[in-house]
Backbone of each chain as ProteinMPNN parsed JSONL, in Angstrom:
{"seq_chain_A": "XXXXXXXXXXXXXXXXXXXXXXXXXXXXXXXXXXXXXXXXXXXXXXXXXXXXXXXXXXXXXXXXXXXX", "coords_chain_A": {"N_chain_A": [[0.848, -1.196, 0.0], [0.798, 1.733, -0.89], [2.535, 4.833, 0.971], [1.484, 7.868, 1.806], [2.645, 11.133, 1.91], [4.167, 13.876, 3.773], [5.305, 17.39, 2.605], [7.882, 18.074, 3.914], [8.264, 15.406, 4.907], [8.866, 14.511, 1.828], [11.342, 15.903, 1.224], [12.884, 14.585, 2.725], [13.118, 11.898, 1.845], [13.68, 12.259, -0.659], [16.384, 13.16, -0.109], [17.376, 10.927, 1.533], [17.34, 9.227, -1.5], [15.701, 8.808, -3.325], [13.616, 8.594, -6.031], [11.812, 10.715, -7.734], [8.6, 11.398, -9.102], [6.482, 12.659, -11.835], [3.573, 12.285, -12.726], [1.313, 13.765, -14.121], [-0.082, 15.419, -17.224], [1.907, 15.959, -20.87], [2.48, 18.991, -21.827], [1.796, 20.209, -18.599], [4.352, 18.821, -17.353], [6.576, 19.557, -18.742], [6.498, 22.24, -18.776], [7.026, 22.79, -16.228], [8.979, 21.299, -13.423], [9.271, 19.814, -10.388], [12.528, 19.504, -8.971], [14.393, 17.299, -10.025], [12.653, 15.51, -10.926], [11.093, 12.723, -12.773], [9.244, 11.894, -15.683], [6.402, 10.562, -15.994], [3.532, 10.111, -16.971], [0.164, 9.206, -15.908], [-1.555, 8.686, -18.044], [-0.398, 7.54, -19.587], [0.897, 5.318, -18.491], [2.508, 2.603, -18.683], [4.049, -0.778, -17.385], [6.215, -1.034, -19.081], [6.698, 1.551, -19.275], [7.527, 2.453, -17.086], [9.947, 0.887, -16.354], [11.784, 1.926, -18.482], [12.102, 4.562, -17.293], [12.194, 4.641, -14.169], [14.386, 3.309, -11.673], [14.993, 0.381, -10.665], [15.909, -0.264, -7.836], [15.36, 2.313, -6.317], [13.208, 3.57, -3.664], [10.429, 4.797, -5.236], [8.914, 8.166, -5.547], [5.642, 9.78, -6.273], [3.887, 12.062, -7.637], [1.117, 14.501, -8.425], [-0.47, 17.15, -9.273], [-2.397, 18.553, -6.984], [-4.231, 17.179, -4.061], [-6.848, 16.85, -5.1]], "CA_chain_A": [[0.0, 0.0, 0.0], [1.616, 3.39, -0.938], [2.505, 5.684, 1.667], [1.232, 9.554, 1.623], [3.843, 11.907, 2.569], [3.857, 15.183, 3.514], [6.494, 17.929, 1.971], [8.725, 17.522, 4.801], [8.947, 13.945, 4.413], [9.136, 13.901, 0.663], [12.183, 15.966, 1.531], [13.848, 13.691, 3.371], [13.339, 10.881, 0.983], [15.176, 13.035, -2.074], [17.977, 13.322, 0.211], [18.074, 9.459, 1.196], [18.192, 8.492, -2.993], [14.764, 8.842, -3.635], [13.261, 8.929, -7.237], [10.733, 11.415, -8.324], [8.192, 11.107, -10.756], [5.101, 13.372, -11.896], [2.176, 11.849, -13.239], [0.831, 15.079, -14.712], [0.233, 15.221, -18.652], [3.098, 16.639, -21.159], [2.492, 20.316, -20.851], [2.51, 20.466, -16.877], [5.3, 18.559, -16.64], [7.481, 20.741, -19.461], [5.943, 24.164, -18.079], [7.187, 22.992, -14.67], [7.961, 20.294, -12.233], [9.781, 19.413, -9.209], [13.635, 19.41, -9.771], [15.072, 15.933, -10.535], [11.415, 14.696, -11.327], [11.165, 12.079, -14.155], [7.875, 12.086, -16.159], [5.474, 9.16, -15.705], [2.068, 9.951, -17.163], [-1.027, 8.167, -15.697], [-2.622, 8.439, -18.725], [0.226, 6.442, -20.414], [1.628, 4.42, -17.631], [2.358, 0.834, -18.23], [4.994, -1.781, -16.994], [7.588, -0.534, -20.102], [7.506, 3.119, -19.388], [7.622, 2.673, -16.035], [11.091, 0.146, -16.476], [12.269, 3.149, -18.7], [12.48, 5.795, -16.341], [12.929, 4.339, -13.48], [15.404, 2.264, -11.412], [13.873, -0.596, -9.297], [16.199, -0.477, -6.957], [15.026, 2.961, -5.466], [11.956, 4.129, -4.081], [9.759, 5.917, -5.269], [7.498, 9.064, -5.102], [5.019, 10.089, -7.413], [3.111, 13.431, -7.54], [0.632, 15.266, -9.272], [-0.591, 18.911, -8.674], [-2.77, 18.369, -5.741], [-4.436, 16.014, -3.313], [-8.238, 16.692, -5.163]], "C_chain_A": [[0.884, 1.247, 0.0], [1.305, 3.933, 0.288], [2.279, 7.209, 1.223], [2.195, 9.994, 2.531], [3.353, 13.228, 2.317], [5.313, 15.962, 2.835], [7.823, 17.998, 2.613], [9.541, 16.224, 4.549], [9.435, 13.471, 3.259], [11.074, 14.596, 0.65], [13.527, 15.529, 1.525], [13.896, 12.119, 2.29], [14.093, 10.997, 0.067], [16.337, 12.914, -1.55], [18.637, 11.74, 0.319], [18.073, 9.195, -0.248], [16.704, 8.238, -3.516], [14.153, 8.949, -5.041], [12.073, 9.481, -7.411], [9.824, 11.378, -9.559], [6.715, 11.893, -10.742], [4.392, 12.855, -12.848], [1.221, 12.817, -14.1], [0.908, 14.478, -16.429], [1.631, 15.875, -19.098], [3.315, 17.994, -20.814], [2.649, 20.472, -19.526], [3.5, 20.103, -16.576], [7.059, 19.41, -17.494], [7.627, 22.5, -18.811], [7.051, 24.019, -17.269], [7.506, 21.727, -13.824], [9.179, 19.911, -10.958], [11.488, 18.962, -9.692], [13.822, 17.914, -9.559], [13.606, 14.972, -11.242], [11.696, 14.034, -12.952], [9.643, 12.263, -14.322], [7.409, 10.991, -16.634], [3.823, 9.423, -15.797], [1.32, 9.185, -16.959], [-0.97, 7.473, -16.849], [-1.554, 7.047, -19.502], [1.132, 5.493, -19.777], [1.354, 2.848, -17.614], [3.681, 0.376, -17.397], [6.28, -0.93, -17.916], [7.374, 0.865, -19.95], [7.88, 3.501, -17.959], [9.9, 2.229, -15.629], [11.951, 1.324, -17.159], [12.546, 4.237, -18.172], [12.63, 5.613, -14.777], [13.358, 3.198, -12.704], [14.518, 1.653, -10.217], [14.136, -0.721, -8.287], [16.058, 0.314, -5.455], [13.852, 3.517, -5.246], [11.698, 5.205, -4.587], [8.582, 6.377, -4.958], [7.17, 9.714, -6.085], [4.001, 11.635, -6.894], [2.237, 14.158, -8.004], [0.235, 16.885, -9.113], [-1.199, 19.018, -7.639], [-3.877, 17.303, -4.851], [-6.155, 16.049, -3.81], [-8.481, 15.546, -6.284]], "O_chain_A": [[1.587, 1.592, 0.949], [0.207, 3.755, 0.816], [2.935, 7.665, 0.286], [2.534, 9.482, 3.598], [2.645, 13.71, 1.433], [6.298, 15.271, 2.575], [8.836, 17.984, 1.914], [10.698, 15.972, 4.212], [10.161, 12.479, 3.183], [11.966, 13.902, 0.161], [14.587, 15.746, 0.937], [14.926, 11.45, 2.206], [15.015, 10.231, -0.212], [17.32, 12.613, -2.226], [19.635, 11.277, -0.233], [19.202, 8.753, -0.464], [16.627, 7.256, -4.255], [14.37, 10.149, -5.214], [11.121, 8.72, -7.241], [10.196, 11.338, -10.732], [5.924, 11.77, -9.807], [4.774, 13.099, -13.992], [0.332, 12.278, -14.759], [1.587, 13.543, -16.852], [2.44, 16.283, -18.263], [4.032, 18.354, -19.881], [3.744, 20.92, -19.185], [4.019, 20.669, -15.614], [8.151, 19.673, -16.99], [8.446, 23.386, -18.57], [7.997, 24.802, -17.356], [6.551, 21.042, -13.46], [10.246, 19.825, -11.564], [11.674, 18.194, -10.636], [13.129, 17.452, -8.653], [13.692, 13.949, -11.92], [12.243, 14.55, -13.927], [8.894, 12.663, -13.43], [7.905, 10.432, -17.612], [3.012, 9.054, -14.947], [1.422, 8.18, -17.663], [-0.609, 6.308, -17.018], [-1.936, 5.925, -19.835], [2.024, 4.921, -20.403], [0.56, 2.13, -17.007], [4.301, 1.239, -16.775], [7.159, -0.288, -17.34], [8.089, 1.491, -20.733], [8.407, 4.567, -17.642], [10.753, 2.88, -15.026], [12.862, 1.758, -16.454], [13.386, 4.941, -18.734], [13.216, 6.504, -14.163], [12.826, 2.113, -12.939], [13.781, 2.094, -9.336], [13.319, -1.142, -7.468], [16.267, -0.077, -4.307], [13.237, 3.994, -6.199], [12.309, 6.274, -4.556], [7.601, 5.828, -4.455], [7.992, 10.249, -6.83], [3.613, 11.927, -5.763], [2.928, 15.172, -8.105], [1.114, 17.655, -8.726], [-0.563, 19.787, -6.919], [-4.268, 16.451, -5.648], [-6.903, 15.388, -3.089], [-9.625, 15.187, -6.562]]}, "seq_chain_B": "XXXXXXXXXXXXXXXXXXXXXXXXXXXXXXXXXXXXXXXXXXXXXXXXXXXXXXXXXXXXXXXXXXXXXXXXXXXXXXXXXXXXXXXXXXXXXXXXXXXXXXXXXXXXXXXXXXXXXXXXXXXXXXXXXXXXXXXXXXXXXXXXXX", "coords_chain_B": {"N_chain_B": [[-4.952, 11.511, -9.246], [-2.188, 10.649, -8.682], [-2.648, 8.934, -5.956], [-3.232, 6.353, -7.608], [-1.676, 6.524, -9.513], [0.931, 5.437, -8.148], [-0.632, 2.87, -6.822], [-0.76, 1.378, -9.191], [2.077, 1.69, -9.742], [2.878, 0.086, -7.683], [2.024, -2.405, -8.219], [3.38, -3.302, -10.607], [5.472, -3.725, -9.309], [7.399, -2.891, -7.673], [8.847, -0.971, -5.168], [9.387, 0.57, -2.09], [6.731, 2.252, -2.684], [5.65, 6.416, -2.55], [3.55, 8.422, -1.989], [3.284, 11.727, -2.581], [0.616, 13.261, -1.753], [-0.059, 15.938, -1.286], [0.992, 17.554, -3.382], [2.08, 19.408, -6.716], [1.149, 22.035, -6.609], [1.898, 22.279, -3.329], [3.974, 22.396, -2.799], [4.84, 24.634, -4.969], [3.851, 26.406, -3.614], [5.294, 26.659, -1.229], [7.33, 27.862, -1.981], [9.393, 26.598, -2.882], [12.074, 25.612, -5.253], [11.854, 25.057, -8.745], [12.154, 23.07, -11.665], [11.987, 23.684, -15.747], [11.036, 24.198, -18.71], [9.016, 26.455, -19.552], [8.446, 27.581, -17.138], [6.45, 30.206, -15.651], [6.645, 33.496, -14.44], [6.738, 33.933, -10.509], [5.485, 34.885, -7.446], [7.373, 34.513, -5.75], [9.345, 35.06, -6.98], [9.928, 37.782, -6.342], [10.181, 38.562, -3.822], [10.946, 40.385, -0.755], [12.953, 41.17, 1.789], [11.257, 41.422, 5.158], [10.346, 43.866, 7.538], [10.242, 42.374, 10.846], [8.967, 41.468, 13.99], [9.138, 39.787, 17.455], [6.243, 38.429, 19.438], [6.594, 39.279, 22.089], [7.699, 41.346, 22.396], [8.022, 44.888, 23.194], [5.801, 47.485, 22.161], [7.11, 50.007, 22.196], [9.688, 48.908, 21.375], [9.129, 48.132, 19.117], [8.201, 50.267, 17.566], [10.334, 51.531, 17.198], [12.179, 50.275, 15.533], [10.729, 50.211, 13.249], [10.822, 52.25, 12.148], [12.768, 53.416, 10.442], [10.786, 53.117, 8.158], [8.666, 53.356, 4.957], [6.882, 51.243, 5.332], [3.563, 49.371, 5.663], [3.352, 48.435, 7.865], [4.641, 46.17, 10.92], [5.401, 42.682, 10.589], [4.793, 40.299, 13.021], [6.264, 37.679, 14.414], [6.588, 33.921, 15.434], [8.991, 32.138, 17.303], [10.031, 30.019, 15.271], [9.346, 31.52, 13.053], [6.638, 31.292, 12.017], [3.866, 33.73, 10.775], [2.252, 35.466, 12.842], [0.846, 38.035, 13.458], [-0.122, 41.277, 12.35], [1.455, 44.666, 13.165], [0.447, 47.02, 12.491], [1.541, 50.385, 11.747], [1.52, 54.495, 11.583], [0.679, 53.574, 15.122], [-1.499, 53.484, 17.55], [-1.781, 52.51, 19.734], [-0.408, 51.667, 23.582], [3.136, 52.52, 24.437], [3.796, 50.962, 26.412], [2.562, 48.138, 26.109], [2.757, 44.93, 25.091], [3.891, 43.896, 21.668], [2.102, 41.798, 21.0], [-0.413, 42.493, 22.074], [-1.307, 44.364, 20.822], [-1.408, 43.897, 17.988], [-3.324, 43.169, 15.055], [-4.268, 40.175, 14.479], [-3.71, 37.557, 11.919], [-3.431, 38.483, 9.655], [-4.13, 39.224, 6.511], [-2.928, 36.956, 3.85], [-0.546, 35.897, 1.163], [-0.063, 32.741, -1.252], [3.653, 31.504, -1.879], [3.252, 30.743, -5.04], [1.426, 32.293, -6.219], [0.815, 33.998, -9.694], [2.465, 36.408, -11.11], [3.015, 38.85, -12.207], [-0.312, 39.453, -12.612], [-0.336, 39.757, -9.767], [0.848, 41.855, -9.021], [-0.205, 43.934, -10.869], [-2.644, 44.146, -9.591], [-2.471, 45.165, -7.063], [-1.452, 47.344, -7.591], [-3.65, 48.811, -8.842], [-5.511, 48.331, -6.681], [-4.282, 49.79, -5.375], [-2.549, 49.303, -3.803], [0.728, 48.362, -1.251], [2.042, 46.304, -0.258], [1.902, 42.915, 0.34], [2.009, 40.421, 2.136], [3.443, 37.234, 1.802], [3.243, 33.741, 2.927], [4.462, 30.137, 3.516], [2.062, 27.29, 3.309], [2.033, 26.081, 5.394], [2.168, 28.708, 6.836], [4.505, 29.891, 7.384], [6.184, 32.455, 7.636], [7.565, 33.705, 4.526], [7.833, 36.117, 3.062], [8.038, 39.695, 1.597], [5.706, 41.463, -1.062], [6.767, 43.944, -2.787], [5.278, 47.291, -3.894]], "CA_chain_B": [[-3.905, 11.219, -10.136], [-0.854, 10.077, -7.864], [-2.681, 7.525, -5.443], [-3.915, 5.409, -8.981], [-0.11, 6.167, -10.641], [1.676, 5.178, -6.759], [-1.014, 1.695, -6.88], [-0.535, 1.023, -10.401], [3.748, 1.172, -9.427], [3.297, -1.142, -6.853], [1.349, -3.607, -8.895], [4.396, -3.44, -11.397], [6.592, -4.67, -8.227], [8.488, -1.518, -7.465], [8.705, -0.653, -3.516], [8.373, 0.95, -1.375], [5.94, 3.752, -3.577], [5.27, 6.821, -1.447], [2.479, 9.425, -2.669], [3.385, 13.172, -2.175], [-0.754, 13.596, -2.026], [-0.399, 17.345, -1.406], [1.196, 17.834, -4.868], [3.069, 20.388, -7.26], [1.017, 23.056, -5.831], [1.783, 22.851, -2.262], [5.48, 22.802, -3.45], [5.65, 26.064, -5.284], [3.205, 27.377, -2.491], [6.026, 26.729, -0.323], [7.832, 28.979, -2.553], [10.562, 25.714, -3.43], [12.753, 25.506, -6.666], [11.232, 23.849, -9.734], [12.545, 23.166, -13.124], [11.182, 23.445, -16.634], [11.318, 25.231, -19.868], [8.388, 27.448, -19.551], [8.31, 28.722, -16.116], [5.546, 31.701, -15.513], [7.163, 34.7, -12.638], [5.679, 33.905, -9.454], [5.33, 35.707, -5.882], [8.244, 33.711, -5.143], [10.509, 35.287, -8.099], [9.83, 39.138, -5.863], [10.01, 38.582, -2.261], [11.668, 41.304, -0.528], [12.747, 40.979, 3.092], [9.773, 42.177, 5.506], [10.759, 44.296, 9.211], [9.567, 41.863, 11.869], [9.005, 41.518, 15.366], [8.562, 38.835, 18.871], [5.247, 38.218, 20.006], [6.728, 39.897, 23.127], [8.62, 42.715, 22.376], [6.956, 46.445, 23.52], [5.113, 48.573, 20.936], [8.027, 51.468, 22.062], [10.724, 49.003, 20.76], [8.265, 47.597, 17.468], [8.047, 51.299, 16.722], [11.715, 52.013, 16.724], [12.423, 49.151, 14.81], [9.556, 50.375, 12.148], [10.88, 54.046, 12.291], [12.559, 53.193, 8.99], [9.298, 53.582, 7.172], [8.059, 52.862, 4.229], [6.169, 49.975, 5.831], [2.483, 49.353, 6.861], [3.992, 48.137, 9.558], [5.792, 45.219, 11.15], [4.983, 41.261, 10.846], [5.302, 39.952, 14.294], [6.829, 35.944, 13.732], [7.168, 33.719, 16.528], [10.71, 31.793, 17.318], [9.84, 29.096, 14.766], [8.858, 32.143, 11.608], [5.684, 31.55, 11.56], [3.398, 34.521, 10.916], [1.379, 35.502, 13.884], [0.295, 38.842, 13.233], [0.638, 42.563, 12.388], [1.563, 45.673, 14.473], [0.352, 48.667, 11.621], [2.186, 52.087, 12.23], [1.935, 54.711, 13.311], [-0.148, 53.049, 16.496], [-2.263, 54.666, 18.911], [-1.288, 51.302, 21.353], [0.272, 52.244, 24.879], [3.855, 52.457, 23.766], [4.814, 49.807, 27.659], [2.322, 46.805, 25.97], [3.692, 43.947, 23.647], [3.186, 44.091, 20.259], [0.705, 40.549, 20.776], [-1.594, 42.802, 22.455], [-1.42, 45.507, 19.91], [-1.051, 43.656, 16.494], [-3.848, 42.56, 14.203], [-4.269, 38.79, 14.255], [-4.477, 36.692, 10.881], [-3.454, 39.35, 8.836], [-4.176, 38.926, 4.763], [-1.442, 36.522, 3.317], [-0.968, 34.975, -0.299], [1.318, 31.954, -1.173], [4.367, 31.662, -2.818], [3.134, 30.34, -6.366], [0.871, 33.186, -6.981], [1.246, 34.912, -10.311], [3.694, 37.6, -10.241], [2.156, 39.83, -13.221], [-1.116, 39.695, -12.146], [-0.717, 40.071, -8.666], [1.541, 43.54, -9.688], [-1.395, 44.961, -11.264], [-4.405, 43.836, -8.849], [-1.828, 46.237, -5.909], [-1.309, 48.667, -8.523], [-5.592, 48.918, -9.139], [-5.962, 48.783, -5.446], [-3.426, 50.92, -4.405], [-1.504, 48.478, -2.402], [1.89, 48.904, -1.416], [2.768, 45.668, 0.118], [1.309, 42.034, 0.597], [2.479, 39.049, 2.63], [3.548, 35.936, 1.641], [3.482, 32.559, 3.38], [3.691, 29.044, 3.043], [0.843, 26.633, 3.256], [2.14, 26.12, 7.177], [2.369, 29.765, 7.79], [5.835, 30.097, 7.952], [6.844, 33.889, 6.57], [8.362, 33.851, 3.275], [9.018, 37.863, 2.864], [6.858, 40.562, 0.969], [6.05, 41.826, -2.275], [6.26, 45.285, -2.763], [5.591, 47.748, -5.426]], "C_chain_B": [[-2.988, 10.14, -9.405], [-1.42, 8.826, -7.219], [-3.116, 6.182, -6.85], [-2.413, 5.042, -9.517], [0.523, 5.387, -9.533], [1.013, 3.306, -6.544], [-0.427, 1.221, -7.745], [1.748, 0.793, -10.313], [3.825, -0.278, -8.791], [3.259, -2.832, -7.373], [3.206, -4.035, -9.805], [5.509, -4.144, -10.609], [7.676, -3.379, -7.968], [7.723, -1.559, -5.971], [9.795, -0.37, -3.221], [8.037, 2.492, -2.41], [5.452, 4.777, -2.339], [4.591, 7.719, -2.475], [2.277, 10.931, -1.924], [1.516, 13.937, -2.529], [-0.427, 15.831, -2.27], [0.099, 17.817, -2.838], [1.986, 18.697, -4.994], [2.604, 21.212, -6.496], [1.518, 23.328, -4.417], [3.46, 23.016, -2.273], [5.756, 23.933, -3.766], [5.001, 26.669, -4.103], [4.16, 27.659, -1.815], [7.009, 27.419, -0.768], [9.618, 28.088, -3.045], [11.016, 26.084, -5.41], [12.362, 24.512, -7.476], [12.186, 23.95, -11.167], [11.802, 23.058, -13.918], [11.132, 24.746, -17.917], [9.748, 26.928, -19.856], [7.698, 27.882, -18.237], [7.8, 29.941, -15.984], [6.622, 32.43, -13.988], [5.971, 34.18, -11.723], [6.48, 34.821, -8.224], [6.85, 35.528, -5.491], [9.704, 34.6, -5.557], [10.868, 37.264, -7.085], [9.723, 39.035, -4.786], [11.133, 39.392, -1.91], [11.793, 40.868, 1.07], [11.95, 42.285, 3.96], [10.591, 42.643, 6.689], [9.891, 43.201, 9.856], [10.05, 42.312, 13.11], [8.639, 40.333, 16.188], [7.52, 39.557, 19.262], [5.562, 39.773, 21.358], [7.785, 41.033, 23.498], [7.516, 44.076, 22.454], [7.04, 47.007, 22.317], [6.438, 49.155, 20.947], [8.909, 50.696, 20.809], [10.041, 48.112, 19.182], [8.29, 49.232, 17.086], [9.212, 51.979, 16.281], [11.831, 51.196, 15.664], [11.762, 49.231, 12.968], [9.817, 51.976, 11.921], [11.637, 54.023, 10.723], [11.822, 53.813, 7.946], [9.616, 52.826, 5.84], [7.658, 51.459, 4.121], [4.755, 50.578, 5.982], [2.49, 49.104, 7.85], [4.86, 46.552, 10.005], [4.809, 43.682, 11.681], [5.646, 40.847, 11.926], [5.362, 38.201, 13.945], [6.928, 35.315, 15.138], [8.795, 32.821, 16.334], [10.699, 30.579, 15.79], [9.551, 29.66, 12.717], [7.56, 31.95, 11.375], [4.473, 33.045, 12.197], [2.166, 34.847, 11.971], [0.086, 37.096, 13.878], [0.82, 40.58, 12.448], [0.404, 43.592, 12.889], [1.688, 46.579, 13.218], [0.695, 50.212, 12.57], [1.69, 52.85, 10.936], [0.965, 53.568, 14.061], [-0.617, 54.005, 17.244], [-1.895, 53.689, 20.289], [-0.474, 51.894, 22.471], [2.199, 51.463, 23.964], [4.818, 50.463, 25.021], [3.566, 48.3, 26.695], [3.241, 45.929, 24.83], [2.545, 43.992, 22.435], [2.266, 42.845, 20.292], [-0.809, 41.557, 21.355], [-2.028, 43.544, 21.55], [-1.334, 45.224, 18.619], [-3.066, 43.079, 16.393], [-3.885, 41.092, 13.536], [-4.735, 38.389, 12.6], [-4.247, 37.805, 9.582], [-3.403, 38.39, 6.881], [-2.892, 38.049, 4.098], [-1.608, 35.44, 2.006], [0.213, 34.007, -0.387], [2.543, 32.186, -2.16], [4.111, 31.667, -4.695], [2.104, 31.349, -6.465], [1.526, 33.657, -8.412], [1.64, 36.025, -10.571], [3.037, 38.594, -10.722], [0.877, 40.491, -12.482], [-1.499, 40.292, -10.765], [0.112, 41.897, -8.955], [0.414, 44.612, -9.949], [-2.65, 45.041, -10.044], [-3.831, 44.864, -7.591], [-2.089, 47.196, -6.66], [-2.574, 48.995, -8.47], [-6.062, 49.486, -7.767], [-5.495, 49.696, -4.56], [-2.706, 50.437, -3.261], [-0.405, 48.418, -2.601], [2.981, 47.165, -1.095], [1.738, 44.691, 0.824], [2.682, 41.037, 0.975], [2.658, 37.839, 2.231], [3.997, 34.43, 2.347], [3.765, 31.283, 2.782], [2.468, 28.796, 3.774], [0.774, 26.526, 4.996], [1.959, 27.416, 7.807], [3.469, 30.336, 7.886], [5.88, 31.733, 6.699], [7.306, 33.658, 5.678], [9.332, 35.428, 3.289], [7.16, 38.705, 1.876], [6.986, 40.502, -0.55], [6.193, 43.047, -2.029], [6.093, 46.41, -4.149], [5.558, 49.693, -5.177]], "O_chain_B": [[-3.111, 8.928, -9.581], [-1.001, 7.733, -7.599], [-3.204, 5.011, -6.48], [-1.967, 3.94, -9.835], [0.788, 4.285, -10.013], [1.829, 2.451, -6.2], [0.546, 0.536, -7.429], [2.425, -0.116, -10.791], [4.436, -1.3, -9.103], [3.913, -3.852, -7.155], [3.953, -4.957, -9.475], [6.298, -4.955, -11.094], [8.854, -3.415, -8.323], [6.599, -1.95, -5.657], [10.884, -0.718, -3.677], [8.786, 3.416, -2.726], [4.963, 4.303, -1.314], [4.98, 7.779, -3.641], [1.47, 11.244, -1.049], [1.27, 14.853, -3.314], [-0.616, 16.607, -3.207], [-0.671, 18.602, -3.39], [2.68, 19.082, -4.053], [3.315, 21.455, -5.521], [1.626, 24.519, -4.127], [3.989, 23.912, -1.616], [6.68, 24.524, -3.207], [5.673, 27.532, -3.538], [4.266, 28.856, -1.551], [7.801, 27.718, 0.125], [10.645, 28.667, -3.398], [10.408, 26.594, -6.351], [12.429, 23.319, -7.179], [12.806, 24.956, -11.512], [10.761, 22.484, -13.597], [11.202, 25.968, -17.786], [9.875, 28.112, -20.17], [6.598, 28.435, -18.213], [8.571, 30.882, -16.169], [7.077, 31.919, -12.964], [4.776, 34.038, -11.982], [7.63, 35.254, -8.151], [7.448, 36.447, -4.931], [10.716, 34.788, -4.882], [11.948, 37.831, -7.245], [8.715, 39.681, -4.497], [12.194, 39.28, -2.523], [10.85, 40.279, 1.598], [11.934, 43.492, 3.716], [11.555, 41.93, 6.968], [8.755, 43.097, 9.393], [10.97, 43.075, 13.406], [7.722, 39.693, 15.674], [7.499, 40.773, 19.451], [4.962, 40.844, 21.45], [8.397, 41.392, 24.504], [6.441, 44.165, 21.861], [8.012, 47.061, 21.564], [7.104, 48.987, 19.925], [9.041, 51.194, 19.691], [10.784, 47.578, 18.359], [8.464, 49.317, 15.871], [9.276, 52.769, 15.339], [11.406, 51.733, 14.641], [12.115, 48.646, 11.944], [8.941, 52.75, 11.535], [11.048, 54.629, 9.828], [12.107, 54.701, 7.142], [10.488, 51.981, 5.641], [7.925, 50.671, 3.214], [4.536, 51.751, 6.287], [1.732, 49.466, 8.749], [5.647, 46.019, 9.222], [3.983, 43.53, 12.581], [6.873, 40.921, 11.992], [4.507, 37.636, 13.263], [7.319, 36.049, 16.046], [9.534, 32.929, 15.356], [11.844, 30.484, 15.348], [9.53, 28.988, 11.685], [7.186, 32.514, 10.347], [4.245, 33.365, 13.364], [1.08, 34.329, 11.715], [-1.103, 37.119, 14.197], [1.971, 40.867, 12.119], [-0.768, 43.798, 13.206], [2.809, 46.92, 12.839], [0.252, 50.775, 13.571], [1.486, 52.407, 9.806], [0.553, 52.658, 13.343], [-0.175, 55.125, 17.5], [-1.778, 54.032, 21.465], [0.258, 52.803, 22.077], [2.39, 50.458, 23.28], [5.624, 49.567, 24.768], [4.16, 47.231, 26.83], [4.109, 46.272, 24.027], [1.327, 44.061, 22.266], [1.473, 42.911, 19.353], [-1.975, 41.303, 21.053], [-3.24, 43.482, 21.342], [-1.176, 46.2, 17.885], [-3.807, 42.747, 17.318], [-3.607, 40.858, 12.359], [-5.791, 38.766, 12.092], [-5.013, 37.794, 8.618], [-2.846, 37.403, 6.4], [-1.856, 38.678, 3.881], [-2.421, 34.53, 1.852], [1.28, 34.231, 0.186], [2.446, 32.953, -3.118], [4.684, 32.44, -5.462], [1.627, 30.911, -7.512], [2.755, 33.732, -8.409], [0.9, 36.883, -10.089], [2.43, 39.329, -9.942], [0.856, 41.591, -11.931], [-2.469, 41.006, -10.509], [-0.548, 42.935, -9.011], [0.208, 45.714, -9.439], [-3.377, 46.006, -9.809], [-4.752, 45.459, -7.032], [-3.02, 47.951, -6.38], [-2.597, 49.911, -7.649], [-6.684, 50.527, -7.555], [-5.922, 50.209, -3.526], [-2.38, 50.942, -2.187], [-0.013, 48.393, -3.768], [4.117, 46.912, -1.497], [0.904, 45.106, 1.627], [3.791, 40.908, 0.456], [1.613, 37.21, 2.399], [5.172, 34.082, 2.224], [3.415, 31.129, 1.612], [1.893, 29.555, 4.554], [-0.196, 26.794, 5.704], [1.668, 27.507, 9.0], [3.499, 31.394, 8.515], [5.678, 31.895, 5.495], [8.046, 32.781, 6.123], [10.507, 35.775, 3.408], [5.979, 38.404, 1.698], [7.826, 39.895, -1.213], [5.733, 43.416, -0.948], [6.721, 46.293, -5.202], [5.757, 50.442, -6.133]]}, "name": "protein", "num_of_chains": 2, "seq": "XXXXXXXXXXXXXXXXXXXXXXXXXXXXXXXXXXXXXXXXXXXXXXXXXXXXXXXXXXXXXXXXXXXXXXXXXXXXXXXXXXXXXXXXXXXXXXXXXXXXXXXXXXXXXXXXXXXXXXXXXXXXXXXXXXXXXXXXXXXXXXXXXXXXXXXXXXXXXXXXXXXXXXXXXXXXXXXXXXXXXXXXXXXXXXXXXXXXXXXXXXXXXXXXXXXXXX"}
């Protein structure tokens, strides 16, 4: 079960080795997005784009614009 | 969005997935560093440092402190930065109380990720000289001013 984090904690996860990823479409995530963030669209999220961007060995945290 | 993309990881076998629910927004709110080719100015890009003051410091020495000028007056912070209130000068307040007795609780405050432009003009229209900016916790950021 995924954990919710607050901005604090996501924080502290970037610093332990954390991988970022925004879920947002193309535009939001070009405009703008969280520095080191990789880009992991819902809409186009399978198994192979997921293996493409990122590494299995670290967690991760995913994001979109807000909690509605 | 995120708790569906954060399931949909796990399924794939990736762990531990964590889900930053509050999102991009509460990020720039907090007035943090983002990357990206088309970056709009925000609140964030014009913050000026604001005069403050302790909860428990006397009006006399909040009004020295604010003698300066060109303020509405002075954001009182407690030890931690977050915004507690404001002590508008001049004052009519007894100069021996603390500025907690004499400030204006809850005063007006916008977040970091506002739009910079817009907010420029909507002071300019209203004739405002100078708005507050927080994060989402409260914590002071700094001003705008124009």
């Amino acid at each position: 079960m995924p954990t919710v984090v607050t901005r604090e904690a996501l924080r502290e996860l970037i610093h332990e080795g954390a991988q970022l990823a925004e879920v947002l479409g193309d535009d939001e995530y070009t405009e703008e997005h969280l520095p080191g963030a990789v880009h992991l669209p819902l809409t186009r999220l399978t198994a192979g784009l997921a293996e493409r961007v990122l590494e299995r060995r670290r967690p991760v945290v995913v994001y979109c614009w807000d909690a509605l | 969005m995120s708790p569906r993309a954060a399931w949909r990881l796990e399924r794939f076998g990736y762990g531990p997935v964590y889900d930053y629910a509050p999102g991009k927004v509460d990020w720039l709110a907090a007035g943090l560093p983002t990357e990206g080719a088309k970056r709009q100015r925000r609140a964030v890009d014009a913050l000026e440092e604001p005069l403050t003051c302790g909860p428990t410091t006397t009006v006399a020495e909040a009004v020295e402190t604010g003698s300066s000028g060109g303020t509405p007056g002075l954001l009182v912070v407690n030890d931690e930065g977050i915004l507690l209130g404001l002590l508008r000068l001049p004052t009519d307040a007894s100069p021996h109380v603390t500025v907690e007795e004499a400030m204006e609780p809850g005063p007006v405050t916008l977040r970091a990720n506002e739009p910079l432009d817009p907010l420029l003009e909507h002071m300019a229209e209203g004739g405002v000289t100078e708005v507050v900016v927080t994060t989402p916790d409260g914590q002071l950021l700094g001003v705008i001013r124009r």
